[in-house]
C-alpha positions in Angstrom: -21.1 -30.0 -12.3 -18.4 -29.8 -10.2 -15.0 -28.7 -11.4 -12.1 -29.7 -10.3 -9.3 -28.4 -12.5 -8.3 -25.2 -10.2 -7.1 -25.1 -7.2 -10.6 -25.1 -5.1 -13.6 -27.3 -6.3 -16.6 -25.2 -8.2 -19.4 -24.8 -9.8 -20.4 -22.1 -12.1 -23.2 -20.1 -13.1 -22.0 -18.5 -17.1 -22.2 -14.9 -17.4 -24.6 -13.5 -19.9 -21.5 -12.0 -21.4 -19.4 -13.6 -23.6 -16.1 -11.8 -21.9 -14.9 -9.4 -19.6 -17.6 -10.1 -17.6 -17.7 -8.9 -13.5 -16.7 -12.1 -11.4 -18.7 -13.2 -8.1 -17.1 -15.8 -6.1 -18.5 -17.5 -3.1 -17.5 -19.3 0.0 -19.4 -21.4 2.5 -19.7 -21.5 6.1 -18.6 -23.8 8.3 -19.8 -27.9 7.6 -21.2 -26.7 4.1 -20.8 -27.4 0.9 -20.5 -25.1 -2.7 -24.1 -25.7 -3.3 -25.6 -23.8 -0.3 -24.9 -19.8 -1.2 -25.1 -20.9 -5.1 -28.5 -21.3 -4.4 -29.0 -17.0 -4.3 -27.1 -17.4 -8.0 -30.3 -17.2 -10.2 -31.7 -14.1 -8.3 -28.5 -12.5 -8.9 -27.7 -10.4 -12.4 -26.9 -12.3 -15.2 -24.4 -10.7 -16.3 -22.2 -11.3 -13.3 -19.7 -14.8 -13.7 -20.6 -16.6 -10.4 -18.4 -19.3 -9.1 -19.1 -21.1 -6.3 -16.2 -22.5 -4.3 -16.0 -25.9 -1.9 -13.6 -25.8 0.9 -10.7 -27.7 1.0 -11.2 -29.6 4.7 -13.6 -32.3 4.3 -15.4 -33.3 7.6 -17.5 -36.0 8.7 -20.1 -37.2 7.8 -20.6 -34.3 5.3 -19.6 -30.9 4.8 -16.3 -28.9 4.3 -14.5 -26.4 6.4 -11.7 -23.4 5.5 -10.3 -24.3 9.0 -11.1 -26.6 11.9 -13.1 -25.4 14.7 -11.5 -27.2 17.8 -14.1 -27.6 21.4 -11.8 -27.5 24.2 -13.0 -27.7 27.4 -10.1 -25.6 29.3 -10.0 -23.6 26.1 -13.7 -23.3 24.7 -14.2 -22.8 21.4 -10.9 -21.6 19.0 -9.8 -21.7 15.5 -7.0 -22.9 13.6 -5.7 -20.3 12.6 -2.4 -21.8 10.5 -5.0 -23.7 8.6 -7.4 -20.4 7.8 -3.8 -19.0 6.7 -3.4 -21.9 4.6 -7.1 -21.2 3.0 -6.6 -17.8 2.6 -3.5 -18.1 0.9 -5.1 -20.6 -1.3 -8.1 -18.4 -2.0 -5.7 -15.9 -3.3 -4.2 -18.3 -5.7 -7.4 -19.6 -6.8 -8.6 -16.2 -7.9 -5.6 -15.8 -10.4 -6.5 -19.6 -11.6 -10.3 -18.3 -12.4 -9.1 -15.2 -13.9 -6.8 -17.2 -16.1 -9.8 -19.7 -17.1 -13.0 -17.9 -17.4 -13.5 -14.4 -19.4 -13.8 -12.4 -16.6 -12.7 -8.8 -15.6 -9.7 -9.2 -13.1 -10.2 -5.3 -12.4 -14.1 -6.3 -10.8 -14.2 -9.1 -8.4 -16.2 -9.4 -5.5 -16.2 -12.0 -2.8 -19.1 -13.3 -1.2 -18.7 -15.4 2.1 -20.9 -16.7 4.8 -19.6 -17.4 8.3 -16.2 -18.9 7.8 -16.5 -17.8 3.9 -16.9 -14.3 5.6 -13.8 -14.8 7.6 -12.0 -15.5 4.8 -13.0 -13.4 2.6 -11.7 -10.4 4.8 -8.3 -11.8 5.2 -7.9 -11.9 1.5 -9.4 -8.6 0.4 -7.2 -7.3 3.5 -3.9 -9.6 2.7 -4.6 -9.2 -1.3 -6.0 -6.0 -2.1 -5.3 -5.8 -5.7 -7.0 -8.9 -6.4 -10.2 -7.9 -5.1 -12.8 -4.5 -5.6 -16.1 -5.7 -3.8 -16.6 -7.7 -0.6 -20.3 -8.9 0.8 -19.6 -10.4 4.1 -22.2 -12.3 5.7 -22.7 -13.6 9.5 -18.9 -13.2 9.9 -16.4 -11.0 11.8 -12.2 -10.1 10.8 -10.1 -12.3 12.5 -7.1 -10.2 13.2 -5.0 -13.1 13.8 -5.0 -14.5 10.3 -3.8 -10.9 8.9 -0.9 -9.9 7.7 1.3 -7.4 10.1 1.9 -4.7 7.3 -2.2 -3.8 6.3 -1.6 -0.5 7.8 0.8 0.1 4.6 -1.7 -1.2 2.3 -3.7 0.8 -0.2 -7.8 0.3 0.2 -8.6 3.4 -1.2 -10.6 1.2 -4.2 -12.2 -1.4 -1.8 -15.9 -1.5 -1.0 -17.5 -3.8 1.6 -21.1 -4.7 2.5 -21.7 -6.1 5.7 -24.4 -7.6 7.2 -25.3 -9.5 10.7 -28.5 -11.3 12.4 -29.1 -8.9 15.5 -29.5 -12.5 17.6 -27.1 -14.2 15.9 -26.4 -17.8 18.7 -23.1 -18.8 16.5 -20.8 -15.7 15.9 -22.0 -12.9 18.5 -23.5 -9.7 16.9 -21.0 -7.7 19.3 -18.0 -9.2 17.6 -19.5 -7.9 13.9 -20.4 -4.1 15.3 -16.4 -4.2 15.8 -16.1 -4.3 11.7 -17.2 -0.9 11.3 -14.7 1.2 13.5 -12.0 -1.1 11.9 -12.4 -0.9 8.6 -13.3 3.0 8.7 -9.3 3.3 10.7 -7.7 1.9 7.4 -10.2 4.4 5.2 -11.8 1.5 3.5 -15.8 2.2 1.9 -18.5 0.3 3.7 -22.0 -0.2 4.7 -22.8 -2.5 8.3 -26.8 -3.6 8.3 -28.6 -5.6 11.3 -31.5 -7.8 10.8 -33.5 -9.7 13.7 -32.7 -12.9 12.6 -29.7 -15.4 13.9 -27.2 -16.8 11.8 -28.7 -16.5 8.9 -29.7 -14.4 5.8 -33.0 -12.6 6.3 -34.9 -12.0 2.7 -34.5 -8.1 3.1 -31.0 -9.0 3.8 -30.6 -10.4 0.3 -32.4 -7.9 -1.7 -30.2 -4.7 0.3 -27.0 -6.3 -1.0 -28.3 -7.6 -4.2 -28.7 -3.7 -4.7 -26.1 -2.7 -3.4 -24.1 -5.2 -5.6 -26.0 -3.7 -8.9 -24.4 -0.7 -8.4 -21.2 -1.4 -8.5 -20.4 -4.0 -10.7 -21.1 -2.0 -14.0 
């Protein structure tokens, strides 16, 4: 069921605690909906709190977006990047709403994002660092542009990222995800970076390296 009380629509998956329990929140790519990463929920552990969050940009015929994606043909492809502000910003307020709702530890939080969720994700863990511990990115890249000017001030030292890319990725190229690495290693923040040869997607072996890597520090 789909709640609408915060902020950003949901669904959740209970934790198999009855408080205090890690939080896992998700966020769609691009023309998706809160239902497609849920789907990895089950094959995650129980005892994480998974929410599952729907965009706030509805598009046509189906499908939500964090920010439009405009096709220019003088310009090519760009974002909107005053509306990802706008999400991010809004991301960071929905995370105190589900803190204040749900019995969940607001010391252990990790995003999970796909493509756009991705994008997002890394601006709030980079904007809001306090509000966050863990951050699986998937298929995505750090948009500099929807940053804050001061994140060279910022403490990371408690941040931890996984990060993972199809080798032939056709949406968001491979080479703009290999620059995540060098960038996140120049504000000293923790992090693995994994290939696979797949495109823009989430390879099985892709999901079981993160769903261990997640295991280990959600305790």
């Amino acid at each position: 069921m789909v709640n609408k009380s915060l902020s950003l629509k949901h669904i959740i998956r209970e934790s198999s605690l009855s408080e205090n329990a890690p939080i896992l929140i998700m966020f769609h790519g691009y023309g998706s909906d809160e239902n497609d990463l849920f789907s990895f929920a089950s094959e995650l552990p129980e005892e994480l709190f998974i929410i599952s969050t729907q965009a706030p940009y509805a598009m046509q015929p189906y499908g939500n977006a964090w920010y439009a994606i405009n096709f220019d043909a003088v310009q090519g492809k760009w974002s909107d990047n005053e509306q990802a502000i706008e999400s991010r910003d809004l991301i960071a307020k929905f995370i105190d709403e589900a803190i204040a709702k749900y019995p969940v530890n607001k010391n252990n939080v990790t995003l999970l994002g796909f493509s756009q969720g991705t994008i997002l994700s890394y601006a709030v863990a980079l904007t809001y660092p306090k509000k966050i511990r863990n951050v699986v990115a998937l298929s995505g890249y750090i948009n500099k542009d929807i940053l804050t000017k001061d994140i060279e001030t910022k403490d990371y030292s408690h941040l931890d990222f996984y990060c993972s890319h199809g080798s032939v990725d056709q949406v968001i190229p491979v080479e703009w995800a290999r620059q995540t690495p060098p960038f996140l290693s120049s504000l000293n923040i923790k992090h693995i970076y994994s290939e696979f040869p797949v495109g823009h997607g989430v390879a099985p072996q892709n999901f079981y390296e993160l769903k261990e890597w997640l295991l280990h520090r959600i305790q």
